[in-house]
C-alpha positions in Angstrom: -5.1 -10.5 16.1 -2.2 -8.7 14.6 -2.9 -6.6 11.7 -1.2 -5.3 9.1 -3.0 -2.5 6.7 -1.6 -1.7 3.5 -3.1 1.6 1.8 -2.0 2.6 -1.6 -3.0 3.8 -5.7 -2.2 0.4 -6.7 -2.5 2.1 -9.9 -1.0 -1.2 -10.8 0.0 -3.4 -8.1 3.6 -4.6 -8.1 5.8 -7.3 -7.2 7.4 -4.9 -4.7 3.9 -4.3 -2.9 3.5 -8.1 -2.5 6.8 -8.7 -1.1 6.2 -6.2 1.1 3.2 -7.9 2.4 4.1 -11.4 2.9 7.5 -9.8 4.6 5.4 -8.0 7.1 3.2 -11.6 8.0 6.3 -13.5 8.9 8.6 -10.6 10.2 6.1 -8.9 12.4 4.2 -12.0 13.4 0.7 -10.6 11.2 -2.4 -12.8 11.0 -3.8 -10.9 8.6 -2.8 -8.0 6.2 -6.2 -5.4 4.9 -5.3 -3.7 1.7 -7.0 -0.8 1.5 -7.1 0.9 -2.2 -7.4 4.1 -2.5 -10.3 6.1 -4.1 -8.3 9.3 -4.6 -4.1 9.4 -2.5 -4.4 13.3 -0.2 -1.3 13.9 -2.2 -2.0 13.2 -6.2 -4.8 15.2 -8.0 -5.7 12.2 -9.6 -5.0 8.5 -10.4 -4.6 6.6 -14.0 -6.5 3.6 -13.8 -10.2 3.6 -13.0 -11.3 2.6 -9.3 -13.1 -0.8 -10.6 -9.8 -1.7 -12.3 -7.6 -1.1 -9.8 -9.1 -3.3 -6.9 -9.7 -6.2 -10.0 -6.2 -6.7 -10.7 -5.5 -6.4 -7.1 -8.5 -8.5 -6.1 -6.9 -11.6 -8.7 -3.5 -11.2 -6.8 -4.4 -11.9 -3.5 -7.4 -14.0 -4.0 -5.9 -17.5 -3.2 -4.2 -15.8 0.2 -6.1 -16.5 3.0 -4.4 -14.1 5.3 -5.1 -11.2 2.6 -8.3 -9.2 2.6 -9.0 -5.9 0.4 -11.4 -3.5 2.2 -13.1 -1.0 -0.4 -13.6 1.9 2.5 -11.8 4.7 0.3 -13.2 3.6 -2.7 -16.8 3.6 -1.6 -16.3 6.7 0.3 -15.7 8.5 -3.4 -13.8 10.8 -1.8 -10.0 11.9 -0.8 -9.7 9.8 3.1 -7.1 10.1 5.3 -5.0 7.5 6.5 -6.5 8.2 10.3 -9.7 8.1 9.1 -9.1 5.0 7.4 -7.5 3.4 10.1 -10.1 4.8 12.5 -12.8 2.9 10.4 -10.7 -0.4 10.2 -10.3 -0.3 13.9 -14.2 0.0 14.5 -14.6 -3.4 12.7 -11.3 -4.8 15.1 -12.0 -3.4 17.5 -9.9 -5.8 19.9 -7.0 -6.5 17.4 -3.6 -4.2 17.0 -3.3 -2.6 14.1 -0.6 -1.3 12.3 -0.1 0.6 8.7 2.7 -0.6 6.3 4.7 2.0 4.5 7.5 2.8 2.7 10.7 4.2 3.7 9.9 7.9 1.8 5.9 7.8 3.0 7.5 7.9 6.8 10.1 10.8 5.9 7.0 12.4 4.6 4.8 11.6 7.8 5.4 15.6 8.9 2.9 16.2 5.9 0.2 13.8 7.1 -2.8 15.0 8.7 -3.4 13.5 12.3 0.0 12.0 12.4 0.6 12.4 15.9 -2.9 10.8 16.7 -1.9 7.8 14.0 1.5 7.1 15.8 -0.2 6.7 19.1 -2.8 5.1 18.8 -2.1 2.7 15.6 2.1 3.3 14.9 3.9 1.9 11.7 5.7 -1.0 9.9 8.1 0.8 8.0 10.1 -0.6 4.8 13.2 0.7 3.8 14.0 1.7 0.4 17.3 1.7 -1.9 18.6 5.4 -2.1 16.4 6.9 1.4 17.3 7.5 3.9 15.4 7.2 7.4 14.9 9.7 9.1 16.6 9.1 12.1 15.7 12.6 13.9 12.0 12.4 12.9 10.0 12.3 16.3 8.0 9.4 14.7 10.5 7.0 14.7 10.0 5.7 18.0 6.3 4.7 17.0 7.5 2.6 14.2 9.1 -0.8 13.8 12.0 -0.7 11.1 11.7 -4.0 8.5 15.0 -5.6 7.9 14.2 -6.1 4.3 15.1 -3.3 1.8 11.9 -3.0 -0.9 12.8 -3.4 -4.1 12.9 -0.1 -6.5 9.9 -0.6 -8.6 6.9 2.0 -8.9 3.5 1.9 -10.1 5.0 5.4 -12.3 7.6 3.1 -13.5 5.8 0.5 -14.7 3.4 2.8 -16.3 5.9 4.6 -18.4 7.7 0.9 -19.4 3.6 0.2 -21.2 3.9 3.5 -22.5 7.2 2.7 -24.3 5.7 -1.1 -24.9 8.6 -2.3 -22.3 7.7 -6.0 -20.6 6.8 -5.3 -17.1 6.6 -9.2 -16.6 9.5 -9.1 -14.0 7.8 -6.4 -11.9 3.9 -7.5 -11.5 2.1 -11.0 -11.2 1.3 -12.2 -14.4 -2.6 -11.9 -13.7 -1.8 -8.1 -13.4 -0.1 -8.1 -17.1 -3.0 -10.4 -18.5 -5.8 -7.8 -16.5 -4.0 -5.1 -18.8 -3.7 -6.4 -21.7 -7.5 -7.5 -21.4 -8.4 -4.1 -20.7 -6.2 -2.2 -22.4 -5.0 -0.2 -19.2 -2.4 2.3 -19.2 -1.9 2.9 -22.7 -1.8 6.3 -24.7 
């Protein structure tokens, strides 16, 4: 099997994340895409919404998907993880199946600042999404591990959607309506 795994906060998930996933399925010929939510990102001290919260509204997106699975590795480790460790765990459980990680154009400019990366490029590599206003790195001795989506991601952020409920903004055009009813209900995200 192909496979497609999609860390991230998800701190919500967003209408950009999801096209980004059912992209990858058809363009890169996926059978099955792992989103892996993180417990604590290597690069933010720490994330808004609560662990439990984030892999509910995440887990009432994708629940009617067959080819979408969410694997709570990070969040039951209760710890920061790296992405090879991650991937390195994902890979003892298929173990015969390839395995890619989906990013985002400015993760892969950033991949210098990973830890592992060489090891991750090698041995797993990257589906890699480009994003309005970034450039790819072109020059990055990475890029030859990766495979370059022809679909530009849309310019919505978990940050941005965050700040529109703190300045009671709809967000309805940029998550699934389950993730707007899951915060209401819970009263996510607000000040």
């Amino acid at each position: 099997m192909n496979i497609g795994v999609f860390g991230g906060s998800f701190d919500p998930i967003h209408n950009a994340h999801l096209r980004m996933a059912a992209t990858a399925l058809k363009e890169f010929n996926l059978d099955k895409i792992i989103f892996v939510p993180a417990y604590i990102p290597p690069h933010k001290i720490k994330l808004v919404a609560a662990e439990k919260d984030r892999y509910n509204m995440l887990f009432d997106v994708i629940k009617d998907f067959s080819e979408y699975e969410i694997d709570t590795y990070e969040i039951d480790s209760k710890k920061v993880v790296y992405s090879y460790q991650m991937l390195d765990y994902i890979k003892s459980k298929h173990e015969s199946d390839d395995i890619k990680m989906i990013i985002g154009a400015d993760s892969f400019n950033n991949l210098s600042l990973w830890k592992n990366t060489d090891y991750i490029v090698k041995k797993y590599g990257f589906i890699v999404f480009p994003r309005p206003n970034i450039t790819i790195d072109i020059e990055s001795p990475y890029y030859k591990y990766c495979k370059f989506s022809k679909y530009v991601m849309e310019d919505i952020s978990s940050t941005t959607i965050r700040q529109y409920l703190n300045d009671k903004k709809d967000i309805s055009e940029l998550v699934p309506q389950q993730v707007v009813n899951y915060i209401k209900r819970n009263g996510l995200y607000s000040e």
